[in-house]
N, C-alpha and C positions, 0 to 999 in steps of 0.2 A: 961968199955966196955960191960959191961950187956944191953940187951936189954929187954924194959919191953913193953909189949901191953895191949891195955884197950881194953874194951871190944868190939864186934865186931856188928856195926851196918847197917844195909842197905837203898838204900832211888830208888825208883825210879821215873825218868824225867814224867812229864805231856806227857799229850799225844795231841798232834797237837789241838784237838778240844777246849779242853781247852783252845786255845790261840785264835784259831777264830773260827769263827761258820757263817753259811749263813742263814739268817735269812727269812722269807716268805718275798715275795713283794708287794708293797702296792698301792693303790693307781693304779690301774690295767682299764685300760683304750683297746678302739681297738686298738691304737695307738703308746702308753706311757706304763711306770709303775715305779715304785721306788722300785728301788734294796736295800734291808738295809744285815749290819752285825754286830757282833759283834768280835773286835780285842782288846783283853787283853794283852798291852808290857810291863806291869807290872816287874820290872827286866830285862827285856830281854837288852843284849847288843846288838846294830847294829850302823852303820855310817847312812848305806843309806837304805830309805824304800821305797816300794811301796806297793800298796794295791788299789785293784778293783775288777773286776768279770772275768770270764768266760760264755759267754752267746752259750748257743746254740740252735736253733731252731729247731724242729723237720724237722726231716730230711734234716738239711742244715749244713754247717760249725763252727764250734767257733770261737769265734772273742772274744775281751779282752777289757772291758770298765775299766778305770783306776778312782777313785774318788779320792777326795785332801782334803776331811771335815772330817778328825776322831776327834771326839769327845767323852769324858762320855764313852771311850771304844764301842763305836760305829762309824760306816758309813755309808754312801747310795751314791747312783747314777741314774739320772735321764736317762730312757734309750728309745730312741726314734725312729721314722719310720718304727715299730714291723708293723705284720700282723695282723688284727682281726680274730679272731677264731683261733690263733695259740697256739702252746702249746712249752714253753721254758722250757728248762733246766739252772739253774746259780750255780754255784759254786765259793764262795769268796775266795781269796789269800789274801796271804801277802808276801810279799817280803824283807826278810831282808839281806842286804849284798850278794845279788845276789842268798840266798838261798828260795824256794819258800816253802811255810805252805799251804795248802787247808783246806775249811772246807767242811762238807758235802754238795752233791746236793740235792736243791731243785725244786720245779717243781712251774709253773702256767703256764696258759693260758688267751690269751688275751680276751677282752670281743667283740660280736658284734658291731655294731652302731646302734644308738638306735636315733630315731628323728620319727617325727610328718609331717602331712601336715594337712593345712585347705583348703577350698574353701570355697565361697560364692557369690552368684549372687546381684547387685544393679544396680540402674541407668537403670531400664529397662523400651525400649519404643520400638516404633515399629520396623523400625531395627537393632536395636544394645540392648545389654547389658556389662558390667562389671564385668568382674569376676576377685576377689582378695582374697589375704589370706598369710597365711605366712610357711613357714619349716623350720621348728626349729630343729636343732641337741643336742641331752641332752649328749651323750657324747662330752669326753675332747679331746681336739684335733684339729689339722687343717684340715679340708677335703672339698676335691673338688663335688661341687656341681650344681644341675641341675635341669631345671621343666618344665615340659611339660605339656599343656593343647590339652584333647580331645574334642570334643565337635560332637552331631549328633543330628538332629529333630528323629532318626528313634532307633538308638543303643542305647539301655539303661544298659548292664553290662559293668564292667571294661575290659571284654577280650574283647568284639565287641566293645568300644570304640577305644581299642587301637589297634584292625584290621581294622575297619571303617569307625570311624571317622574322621571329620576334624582334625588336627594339629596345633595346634599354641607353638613354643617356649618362654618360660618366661623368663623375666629379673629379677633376683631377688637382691635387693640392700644387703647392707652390712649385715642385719639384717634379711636376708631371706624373706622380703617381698616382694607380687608381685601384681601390679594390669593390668587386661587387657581390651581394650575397642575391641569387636568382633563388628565387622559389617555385612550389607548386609545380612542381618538375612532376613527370611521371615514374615512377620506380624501373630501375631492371633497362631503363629505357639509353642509346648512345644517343650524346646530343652533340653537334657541331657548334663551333663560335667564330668570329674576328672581331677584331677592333680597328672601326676604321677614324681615325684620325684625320684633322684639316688645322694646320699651321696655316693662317692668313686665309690665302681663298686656292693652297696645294695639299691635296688628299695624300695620306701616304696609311700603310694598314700593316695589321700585323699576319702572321701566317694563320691560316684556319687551322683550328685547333679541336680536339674530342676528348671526352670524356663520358663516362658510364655511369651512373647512379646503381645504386647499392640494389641487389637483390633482396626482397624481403623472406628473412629466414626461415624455414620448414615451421611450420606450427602458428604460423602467424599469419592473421587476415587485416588486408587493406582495407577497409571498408569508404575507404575517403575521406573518413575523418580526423584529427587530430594526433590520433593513436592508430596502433594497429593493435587487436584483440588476438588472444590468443585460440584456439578452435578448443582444447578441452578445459576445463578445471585445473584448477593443482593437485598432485595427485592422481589424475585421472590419466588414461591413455587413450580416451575414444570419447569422440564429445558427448554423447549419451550416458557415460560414467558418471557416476555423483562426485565423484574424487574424498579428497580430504576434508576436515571440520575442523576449523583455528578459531581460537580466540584471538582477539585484535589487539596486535603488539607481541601474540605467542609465537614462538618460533618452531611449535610441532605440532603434528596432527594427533586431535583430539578425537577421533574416528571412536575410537574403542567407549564402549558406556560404561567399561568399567571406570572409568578416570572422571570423576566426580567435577563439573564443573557451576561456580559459583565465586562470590568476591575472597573468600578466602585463598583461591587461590591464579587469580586472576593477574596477570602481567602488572609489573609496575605499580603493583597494590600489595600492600599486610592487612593486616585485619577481617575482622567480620562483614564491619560497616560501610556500606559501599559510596559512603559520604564524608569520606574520612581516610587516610594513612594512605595517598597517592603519593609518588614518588615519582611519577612521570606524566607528560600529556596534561597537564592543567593547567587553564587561562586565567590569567587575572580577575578578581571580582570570585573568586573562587578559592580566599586564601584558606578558608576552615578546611576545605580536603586537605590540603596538604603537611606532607609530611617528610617530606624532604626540606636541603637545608636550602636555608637565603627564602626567596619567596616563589611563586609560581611558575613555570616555567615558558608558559605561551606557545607550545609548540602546538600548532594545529596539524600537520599532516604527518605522518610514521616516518621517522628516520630509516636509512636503509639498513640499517642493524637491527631494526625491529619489522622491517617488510618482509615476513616467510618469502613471498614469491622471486623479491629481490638473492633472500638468502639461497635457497633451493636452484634457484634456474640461473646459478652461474652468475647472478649480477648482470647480467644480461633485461631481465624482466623484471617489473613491479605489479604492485596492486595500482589497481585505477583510482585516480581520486573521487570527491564525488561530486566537483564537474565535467569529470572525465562520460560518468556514469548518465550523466544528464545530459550529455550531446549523445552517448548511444541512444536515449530514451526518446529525445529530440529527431534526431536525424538517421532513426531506424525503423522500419513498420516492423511492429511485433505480432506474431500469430503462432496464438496457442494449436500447440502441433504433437504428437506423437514420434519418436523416434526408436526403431529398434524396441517398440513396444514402453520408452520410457515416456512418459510429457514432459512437454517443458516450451522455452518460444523460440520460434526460428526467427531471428534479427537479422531484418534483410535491410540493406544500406537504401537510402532514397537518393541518397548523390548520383549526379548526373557522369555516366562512365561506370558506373560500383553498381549500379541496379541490380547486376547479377552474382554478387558476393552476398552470403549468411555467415554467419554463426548459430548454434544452438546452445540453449540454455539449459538442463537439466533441472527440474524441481526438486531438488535433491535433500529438501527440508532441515531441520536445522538439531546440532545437540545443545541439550539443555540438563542440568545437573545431571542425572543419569540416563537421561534418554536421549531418545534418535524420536524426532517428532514431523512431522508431516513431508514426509520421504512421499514422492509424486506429485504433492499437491502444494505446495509452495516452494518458490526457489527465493533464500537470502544470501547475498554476497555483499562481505563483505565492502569497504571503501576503503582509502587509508586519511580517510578526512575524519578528526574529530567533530562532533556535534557541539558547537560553541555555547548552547544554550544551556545542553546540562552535561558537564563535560565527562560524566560515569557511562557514555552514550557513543555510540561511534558511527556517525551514518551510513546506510545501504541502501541498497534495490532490494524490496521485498515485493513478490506476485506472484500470482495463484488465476488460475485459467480465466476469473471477472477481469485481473487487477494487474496493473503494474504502476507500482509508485515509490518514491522516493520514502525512506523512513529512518529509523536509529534503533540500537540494538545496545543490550548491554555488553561491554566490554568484554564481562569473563566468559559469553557463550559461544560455540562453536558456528561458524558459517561458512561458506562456501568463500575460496576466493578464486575469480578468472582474469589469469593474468594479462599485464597488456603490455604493449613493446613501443616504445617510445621514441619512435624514427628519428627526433632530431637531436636526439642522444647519445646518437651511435652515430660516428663519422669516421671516413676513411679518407686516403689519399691518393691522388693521382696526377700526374702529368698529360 
């Protein structure tokens, strides 16, 4: 019944941290960031575990992300829809058998957004240019996005652009890029741009940027409409000149009365019959004219291999078509006028800005088998529109000091053509 003791030893339990620890966060985004710990259950007896964070925001609530990867005495948690520029507080648990461990808190803060914008000008002509470029987000993350283009002839910083300027909203595809085509620009005119961009609810822009619209070249008037008209004839070197006399689809001036004009020998035609042996220019429902192979060919307005004006003026210029011809008729006051002793109509622009741009017309009459016929008193020009109805026909402007109206002319006779320059035709480049 003796009792004997050995000697007397002590041991004390670890202390909570030792079993976990909250470790810094990684990978720290405006958005995002990865929670890591470390949990040593080394010995430890439990049924049931859990293990995740405690998150708190400054100055908001805690709330509890749970993670399920312990590994290597480690864990993390992907923690997501944070604020940028915020500053969180996390402190890791464990959970064993309903009893909780903490480790210490630590701290971080979210980072900004961080992205880019470019601009650049191309594709610049009289009036329109292109401006494109792209906005790029270097942070991780999903974030809602926007882009704005400003644009002025007159504001050149970013704060007067985006008090002054014009406005335009950008489309920008998957990849942040965007391109824009502006119009109804002024000609000869510098215009300034940026693009201001918003990642989420942070503005970020590109540098203001310039470009210049095309000058409209010597001989040619802005009128403000669609085209710009040439100031004399083909042919001619002074707009009160009658210029040259073509047949529609000819490639030379028929001026001289000696050169016999008539279907025998009229462009893209053989024969006598002017209802018959077409090789060029005829519409379907129209197969007896032809006489070329396969069937009709449907071409309704002059290819540039058959436009003189095209051919002569360098490719540069065309004949006008004859809706061309119908918006100068439309959106010009015509007045029968004298010039330099010639008549003809001074077409003056009714567009708002253009009021004080003409051109003049010369009645410069028309030839006809061997003659030269109503020189002063009526002016016909040419189109390079066929007349669909009866296709031996080519539509014009015919008018005489009552009249000006819209009409058709036969193909093998000589008229007047005034050429026209086609602003969005002609494009250049610039940065």
């Amino acid at each position: 019944g003796e009792i004997t003791y050995g000697d007397v030893k002590s041991f004390k339990t670890l202390p909570v941290s030792s079993m976990i620890r909250t470790l810094n966060a990684t990978d720290i985004n405006p958005k995002d960031a990865i929670l890591n710990a470390y949990l040593d259950l080394t010995d430890c007896k439990y049924d049931v575990l859990e293990y995740g964070f405690e998150v708190k925001p400054e100055g908001r609530t805690v709330h509890t992300v749970k993670s399920d990867n312990h590994s290597e005495k480690k864990f993390s948690a992907k923690i997501e829809s944070l604020s940028k520029d915020t500053n969180y507080s996390i402190v890791a648990y464990a959970k064993l058998d309903g009893r909780t461990y903490k480790g210490e808190a630590k701290d971080f803060t979210t980072t900004s957004v961080q992205a880019f914008v470019t601009a650049a000008s191309s594709n610049i002509s009289y009036h329109s240019a292109t401006i494109s470029g792209v906005l790029e987000v270097e942070s991780e993350g999903s974030f809602s996005k926007s882009a704005t283009l400003y644009y002025s002839s007159t504001a050149n910083t970013l704060e007067a652009l985006k008090s002054n300027g014009n406005k335009k909203i950008l489309s920008l595809n998957s990849d942040g890029e965007f391109s824009l085509l502006l119009e109804t620009l002024a000609c000869e005119t510098k215009y300034y741009c940026v693009v201001v961009s918003t990642v989420d609810d942070v503005e970020f822009n590109s540098s203001v940027i310039s470009f210049t619209t095309m000058s409209i070249p010597s001989g040619a008037v802005d009128l403000g409409l669609s085209v710009c008209w040439a100031t004399c004839n083909l042919g001619a070197s002074k707009s009160e000149d009658y210029g040259g006399y073509y047949q529609w689809a000819g490639n030379m001036d028929a001026s001289s009365t000696s050169i016999y004009l008539d279907w025998d020998n009229c462009p893209y035609h053989t024969g006598s019959s002017s209802s018959s042996d077409w090789t060029k220019y005829i519409p379907s429902g129209y197969s007896s004219y032809w006489s070329g192979s396969g069937s009709p060919d449907n071409k309704m307005v002059l290819e540039p291999e058959d436009d003189v004006a095209h051919i002569e003026l360098n490719g540069e210029w065309r004949m006008p078509t004859d809706a061309e011809w119908t918006e100068l008729r439309k959106e010009c006051t015509w007045i029968w006028t004298t010039r330099n002793g010639v008549g003809g109509y001074k077409v003056t622009s009714k567009k708002a800005g253009y009021t004080s741009r003409s051109i003049f017309l010369p009645a410069a009459g028309h030839r006809k088998y061997y003659g030269l016929e109503d020189v002063g008193l009526r002016g016909l020009y040419w189109s390079s529109s066929l007349n669909a109805d009866a296709p031996i026909y080519a539509l014009c402007v015919d008018f005489s000091s009552d009249d000006v109206g819209r009409h058709y002319g036969s193909r093998c006779f000589g008229r007047s053509i005034r050429p026209i320059l086609d602003l969005n035709g002609m494009v250049d480049s610039q940065k």
